[in-house]
C-alpha positions as CSV (number, residue, x, y, z in Angstrom):
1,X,91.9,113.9,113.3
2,X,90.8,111.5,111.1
3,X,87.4,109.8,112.3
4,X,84.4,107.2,110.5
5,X,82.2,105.0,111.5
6,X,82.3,101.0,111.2
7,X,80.7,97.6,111.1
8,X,83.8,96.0,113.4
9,X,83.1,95.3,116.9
10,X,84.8,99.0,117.8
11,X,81.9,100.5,116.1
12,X,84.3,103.8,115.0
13,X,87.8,104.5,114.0
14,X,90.2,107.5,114.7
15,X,93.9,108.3,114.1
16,X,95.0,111.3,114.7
17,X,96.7,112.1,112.1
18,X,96.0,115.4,110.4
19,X,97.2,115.6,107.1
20,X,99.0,114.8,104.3
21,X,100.8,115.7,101.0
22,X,102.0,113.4,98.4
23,X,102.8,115.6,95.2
24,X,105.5,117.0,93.2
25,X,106.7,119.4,95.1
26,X,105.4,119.2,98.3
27,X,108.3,120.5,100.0
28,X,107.2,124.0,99.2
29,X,103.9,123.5,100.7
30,X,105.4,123.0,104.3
31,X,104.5,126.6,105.8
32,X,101.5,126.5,104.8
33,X,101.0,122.6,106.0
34,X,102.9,123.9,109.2
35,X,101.1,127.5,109.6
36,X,100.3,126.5,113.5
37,X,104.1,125.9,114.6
38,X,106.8,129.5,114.3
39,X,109.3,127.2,116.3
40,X,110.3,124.3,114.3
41,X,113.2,121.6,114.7
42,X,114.1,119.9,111.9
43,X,115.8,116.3,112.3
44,X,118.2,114.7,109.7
45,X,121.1,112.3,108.9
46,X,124.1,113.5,107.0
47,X,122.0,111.3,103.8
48,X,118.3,112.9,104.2
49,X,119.9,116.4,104.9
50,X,121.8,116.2,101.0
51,X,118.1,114.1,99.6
52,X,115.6,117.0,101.2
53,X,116.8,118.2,104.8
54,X,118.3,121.2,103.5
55,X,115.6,122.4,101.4
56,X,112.9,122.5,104.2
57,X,116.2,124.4,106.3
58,X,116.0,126.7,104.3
59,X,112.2,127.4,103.0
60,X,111.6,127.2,106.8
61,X,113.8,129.6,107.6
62,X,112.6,131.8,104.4
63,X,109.3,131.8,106.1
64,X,110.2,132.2,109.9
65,X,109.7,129.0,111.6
66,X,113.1,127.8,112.3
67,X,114.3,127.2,115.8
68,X,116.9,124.9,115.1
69,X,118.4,122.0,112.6
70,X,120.3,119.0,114.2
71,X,121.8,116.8,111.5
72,X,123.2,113.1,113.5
73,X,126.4,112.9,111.7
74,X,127.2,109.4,112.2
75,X,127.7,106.8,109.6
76,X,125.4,104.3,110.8
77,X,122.2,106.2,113.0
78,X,120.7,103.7,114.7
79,X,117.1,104.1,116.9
80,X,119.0,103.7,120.2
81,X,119.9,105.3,123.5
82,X,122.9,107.0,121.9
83,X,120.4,108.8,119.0
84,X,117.6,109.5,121.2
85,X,120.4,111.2,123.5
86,X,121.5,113.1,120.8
87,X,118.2,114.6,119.7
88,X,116.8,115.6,122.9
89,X,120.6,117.2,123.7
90,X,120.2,119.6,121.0
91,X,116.5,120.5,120.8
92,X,116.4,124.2,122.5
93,X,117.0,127.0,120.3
94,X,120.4,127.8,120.7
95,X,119.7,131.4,120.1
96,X,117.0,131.7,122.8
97,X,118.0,133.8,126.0
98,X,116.9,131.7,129.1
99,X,112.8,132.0,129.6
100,X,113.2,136.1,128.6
101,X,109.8,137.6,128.1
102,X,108.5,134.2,128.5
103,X,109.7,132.5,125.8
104,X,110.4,128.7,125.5
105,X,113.9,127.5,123.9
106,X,111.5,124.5,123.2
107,X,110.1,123.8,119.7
108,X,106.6,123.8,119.1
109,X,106.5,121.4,116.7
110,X,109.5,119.0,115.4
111,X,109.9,117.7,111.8
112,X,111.9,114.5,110.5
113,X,113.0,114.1,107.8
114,X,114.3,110.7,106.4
115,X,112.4,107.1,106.7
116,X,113.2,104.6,109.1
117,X,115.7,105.5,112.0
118,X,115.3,109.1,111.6
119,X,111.6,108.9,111.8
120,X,111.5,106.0,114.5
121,X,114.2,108.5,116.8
122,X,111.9,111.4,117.0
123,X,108.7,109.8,117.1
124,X,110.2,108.9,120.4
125,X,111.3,112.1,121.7
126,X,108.0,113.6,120.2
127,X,106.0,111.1,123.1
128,X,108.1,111.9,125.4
129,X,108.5,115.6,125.1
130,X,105.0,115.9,124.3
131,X,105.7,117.7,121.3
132,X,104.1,117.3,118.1
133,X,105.8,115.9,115.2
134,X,105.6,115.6,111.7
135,X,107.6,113.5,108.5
136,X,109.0,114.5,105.6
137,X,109.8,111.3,103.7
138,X,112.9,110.8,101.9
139,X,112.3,107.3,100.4
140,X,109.4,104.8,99.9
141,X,111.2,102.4,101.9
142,X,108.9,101.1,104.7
143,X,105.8,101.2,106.3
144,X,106.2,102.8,109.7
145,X,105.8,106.6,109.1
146,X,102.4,107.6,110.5
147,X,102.4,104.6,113.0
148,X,102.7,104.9,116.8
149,X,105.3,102.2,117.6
150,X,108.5,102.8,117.4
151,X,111.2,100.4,117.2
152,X,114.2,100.6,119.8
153,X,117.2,98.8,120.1
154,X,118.6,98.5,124.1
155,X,120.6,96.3,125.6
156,X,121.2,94.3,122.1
157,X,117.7,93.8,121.9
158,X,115.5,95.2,119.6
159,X,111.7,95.9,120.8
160,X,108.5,97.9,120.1
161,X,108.0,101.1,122.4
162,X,105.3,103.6,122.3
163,X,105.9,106.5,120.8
164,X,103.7,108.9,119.0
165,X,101.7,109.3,115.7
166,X,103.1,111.8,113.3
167,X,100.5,115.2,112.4
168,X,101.8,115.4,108.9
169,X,103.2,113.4,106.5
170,X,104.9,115.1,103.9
171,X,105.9,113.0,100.4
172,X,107.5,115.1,97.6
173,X,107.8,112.9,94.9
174,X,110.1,114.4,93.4
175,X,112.6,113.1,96.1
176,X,110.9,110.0,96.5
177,X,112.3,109.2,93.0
178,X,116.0,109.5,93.6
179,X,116.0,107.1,96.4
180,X,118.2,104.6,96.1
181,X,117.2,101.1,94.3
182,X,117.3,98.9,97.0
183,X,115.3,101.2,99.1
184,X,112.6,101.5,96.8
185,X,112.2,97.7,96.4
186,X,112.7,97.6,100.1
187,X,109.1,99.2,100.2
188,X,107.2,97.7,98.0
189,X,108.9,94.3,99.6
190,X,107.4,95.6,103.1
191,X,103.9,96.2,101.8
192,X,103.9,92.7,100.0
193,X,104.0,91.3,103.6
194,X,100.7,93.2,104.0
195,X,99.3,89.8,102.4
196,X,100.4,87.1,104.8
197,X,99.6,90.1,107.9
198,X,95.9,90.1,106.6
199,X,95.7,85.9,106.2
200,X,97.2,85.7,109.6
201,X,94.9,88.2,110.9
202,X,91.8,86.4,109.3
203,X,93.3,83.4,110.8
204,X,93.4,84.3,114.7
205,X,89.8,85.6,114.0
206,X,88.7,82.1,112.8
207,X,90.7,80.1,115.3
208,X,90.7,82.6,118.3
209,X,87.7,84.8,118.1
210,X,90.4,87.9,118.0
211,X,89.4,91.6,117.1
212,X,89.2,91.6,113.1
213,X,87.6,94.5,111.2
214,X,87.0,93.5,107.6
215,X,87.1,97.3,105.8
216,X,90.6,97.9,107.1
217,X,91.9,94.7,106.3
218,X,90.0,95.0,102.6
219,X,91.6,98.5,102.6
220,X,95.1,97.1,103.1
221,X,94.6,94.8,100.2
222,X,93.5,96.8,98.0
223,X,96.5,98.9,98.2
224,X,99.0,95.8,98.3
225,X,97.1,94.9,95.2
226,X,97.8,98.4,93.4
227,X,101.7,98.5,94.6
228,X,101.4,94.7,93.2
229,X,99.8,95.9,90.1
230,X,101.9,99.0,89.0
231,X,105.1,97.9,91.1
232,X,106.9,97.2,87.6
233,X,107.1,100.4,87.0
234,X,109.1,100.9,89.8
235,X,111.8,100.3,87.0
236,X,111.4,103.9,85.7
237,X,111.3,105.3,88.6
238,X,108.0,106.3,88.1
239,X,105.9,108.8,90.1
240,X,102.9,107.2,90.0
241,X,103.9,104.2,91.4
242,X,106.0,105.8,94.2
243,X,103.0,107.6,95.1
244,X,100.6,104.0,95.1
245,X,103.9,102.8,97.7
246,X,103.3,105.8,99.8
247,X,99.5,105.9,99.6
248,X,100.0,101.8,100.7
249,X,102.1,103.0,103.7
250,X,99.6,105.3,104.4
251,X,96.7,103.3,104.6
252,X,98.4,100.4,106.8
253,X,99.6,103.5,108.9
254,X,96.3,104.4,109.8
255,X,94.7,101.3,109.9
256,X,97.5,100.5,112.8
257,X,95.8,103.7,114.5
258,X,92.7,102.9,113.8
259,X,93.1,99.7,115.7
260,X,95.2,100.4,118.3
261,X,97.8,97.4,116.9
262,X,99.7,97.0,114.3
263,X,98.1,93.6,112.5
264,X,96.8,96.0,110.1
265,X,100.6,96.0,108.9
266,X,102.2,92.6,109.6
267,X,102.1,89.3,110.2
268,X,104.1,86.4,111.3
269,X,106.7,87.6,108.2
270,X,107.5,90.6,110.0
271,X,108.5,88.9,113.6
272,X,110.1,86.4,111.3
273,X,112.2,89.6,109.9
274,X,112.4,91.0,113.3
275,X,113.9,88.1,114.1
276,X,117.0,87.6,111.3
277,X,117.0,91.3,112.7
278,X,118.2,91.0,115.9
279,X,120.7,87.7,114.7
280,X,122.7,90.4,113.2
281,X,122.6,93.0,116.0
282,X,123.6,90.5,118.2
283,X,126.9,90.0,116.1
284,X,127.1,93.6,115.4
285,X,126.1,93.5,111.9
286,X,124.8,96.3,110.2
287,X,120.9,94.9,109.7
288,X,119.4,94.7,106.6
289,X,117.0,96.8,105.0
290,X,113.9,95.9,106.8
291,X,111.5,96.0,103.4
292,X,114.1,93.7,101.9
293,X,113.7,90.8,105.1
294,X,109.6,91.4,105.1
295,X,109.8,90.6,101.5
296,X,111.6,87.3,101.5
297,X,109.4,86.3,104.9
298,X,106.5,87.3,102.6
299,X,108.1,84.2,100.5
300,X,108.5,81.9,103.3
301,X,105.7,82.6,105.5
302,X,103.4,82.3,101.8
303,X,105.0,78.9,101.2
304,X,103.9,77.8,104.4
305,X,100.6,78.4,103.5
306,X,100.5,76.7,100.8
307,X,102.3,73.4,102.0
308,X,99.2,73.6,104.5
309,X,96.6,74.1,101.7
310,X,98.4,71.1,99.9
311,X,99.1,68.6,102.7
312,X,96.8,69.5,106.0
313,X,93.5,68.2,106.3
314,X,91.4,71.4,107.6
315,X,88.7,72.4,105.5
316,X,88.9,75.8,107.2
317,X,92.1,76.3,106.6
318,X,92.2,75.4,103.2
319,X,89.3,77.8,102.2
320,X,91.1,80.9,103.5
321,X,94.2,79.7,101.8
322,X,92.6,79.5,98.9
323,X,91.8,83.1,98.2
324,X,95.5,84.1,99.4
325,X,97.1,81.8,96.8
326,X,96.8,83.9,94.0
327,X,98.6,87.2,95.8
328,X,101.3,84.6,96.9
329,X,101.8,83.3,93.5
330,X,102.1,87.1,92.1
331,X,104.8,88.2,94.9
332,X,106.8,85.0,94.2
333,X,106.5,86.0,90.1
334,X,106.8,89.9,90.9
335,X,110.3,89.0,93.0
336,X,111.3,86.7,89.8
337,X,110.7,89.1,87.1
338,X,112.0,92.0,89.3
339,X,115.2,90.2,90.4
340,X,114.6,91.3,94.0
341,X,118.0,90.7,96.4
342,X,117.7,88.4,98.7
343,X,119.3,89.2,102.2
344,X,119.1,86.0,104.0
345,X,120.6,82.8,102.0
346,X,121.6,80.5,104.4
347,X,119.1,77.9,105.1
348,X,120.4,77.7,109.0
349,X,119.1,81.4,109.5
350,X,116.1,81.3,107.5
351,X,115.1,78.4,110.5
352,X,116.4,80.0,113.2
353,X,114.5,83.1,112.0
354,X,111.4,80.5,111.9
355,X,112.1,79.0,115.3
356,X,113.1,82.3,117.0
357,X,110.2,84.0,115.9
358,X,107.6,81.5,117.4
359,X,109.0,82.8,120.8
360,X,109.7,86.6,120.2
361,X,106.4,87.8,120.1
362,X,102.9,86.3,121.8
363,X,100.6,86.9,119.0
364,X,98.4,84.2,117.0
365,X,100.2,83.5,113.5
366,X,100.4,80.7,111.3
367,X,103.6,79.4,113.4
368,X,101.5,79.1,116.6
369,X,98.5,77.0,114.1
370,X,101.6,74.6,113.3
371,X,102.5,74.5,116.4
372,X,99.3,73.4,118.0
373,X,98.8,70.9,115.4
374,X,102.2,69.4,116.0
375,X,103.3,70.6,112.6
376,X,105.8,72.8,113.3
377,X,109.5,71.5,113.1
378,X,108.0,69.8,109.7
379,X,107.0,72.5,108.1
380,X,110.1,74.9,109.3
381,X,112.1,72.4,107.5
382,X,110.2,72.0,104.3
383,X,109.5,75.8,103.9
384,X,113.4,76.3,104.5
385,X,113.9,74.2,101.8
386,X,111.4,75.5,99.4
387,X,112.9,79.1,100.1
388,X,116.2,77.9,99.3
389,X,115.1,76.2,96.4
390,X,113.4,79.6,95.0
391,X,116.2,82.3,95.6
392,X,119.0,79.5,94.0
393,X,116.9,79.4,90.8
């Protein structure tokens, strides 16, 4: 449990999270991380067993905590009924003899390993089971790996359920620098939205009296600014930066427990994301990587800001935009210099993302400001057009 005091209106802070390990070769330091549990199941796709499933098979099993390994062989795993079925079908031991001499075929402890769906699937099962869990990363791709919600997809509809925060996370950089390309600028892209979550955030506090506690938001920041600041060498696959990602998706993690929300982590550009999301769930698309669509609703939610800092007459307003203007500057260079993909190029989807996220979830962001002040279809439009204008350059 990780516990301080604060100046916030909650007075204290806890998540209970109990540790973690980003290093070269933290793999091998999972029994001793995991010296509580002797009946672990371990929790792959076919792609995170090859990157770092089968090492922690086997030094688990080296050191006599295995109960079982369930690998979801499909091409595309997605967090959904079908996934979560899956897991919970195959979580006794099958070597385990009924309840002989008392003993459980249950795990005592079960470990992911792999970002996103993975994670997301037995984070779920972990609430419901009420059995702890822990992570073992397998790329810096996103933010969610020692958060509470979990994203779940039912009925065509993706939506936030609770599930439960991880024990341990476990980083091995080593890994973490053979990730794929586009996952790794797919993290960096999700903590750039950290930015417009934090103005947003400041926003509702100014315009709603909302909750807002000013270390964890400074906290945030300050490790967007250092993925910001050493994110070019991202190119070398450096270690040091993937470890400034991962130390930026832990500190939003937390701050999300913390809390007890998640606006220590997003904003109004991750329901805008959400929202392109579930356009291509809906025509059974395979969804983009969700770092990539934070990123370029990072863009578009930033030039929003800044037509309002330009055109609105709200001396409020224009003061906090004022000190986000720089960090929206350096995201628009950083994606220009870095050549970041865009996954949404159509300007009739970047405004039905817009539109359909004003709608999707009932929290205070800059869309709901333009809306009350009757700016909204204006500035859907013009932002639309600025976006286009940027990724066409």
């Amino acid at each position: 449990m990780i516990e301080f005091t604060c100046n916030c209106d909650m007075k204290s802070h806890r998540a209970p999270l109990e540790g973690y390990e980003i290093s070269s070769g933290a793999l091998n330091k999972i029994p001793e991380i995991l010296k509580d549990y002797n009946k672990i199941y371990v929790v792959a796709d076919k792609n995170t067993y090859k990157a770092a499933g089968e090492k922690v098979e086997e030094i688990l099993k080296n050191a006599g905590k295995l109960s079982r390994v369930f690998v979801i062989d499909d091409d595309l795993v997605l967090p959904n009924e079908y996934t979560i079925g899956r897991i919970l079908l195959n979580i006794e031991d099958p070597n385990a003899k009924g309840n002989l001499m008392g003993y459980s075929p249950l795990p005592d402890f079960m470990l992911a390993v792999g970002s996103g769906t993975v994670n997301d699937s037995v984070r779920l099962v972990s609430y419901r089971m009420n059995i702890p869990y822990g992570v073992v990363a397998t790329a810096p791709s996103m933010d969610g790996y020692v958060s509470a919600g979990t994203p779940f997809l039912h009925d065509g509809t993706k939506s936030t359920v609770q599930g439960t925060t991880p024990k341990y996370l476990i980083a091995d950089l080593d890994i973490l620098k053979d990730a794929p390309w586009d996952m790794m600028l797919a993290g960096i892209g999700d903590m750039f939205g950290k930015y417009t979550g934090m103005i947003d955030w400041e926003m509702a506090r100014d315009y709603t009296g909302e909750y807002y506690c000013e270390k964890i938001a400074n906290d945030v920041i300050d490790a967007t600014d250092k993925c910001l600041k050493n994110g070019y060498n991202l190119k070398g696959r450096d270690p040091e930066c993937i470890k400034n990602v991962m130390e930026g998706f832990l500190v939003t993690g937390l701050g999300m427990a913390y809390t007890g929300n998640s606006r220590p982590a997003s904003g109004s550009e991750h329901i805008v994301a959400h929202s392109w999301e579930l356009f291509d769930v809906e025509e059974g698309k395979v969804p983009n990587l969700h770092g990539l669509e934070v990123c370029e609703a990072t863009l578009l939610i930033g030039m929003i800001y800044k037509l309002l800092y330009k055109e609105f007459n709200d001396e409020k307003m224009k003061k906090l935009v004022e000190k986000y203007i720089p960090y929206f500057d350096a995201v628009e260079k950083f994606c220009k210099d870095m050549k970041m993909p865009y996954v949404v190029k159509d300007r009739e989807t970047i405004v039905k993302g817009l539109k359909k996220a004003l709608i999707l979830r009932d929290r205070y962001t800059v869309l709901f400001y333009l809306r009350d002040n009757g700016l909204f279809d204006e500035y859907v439009e013009k932002s639309a057009d600025m976006l286009m204008k940027f990724i066409n350059e």
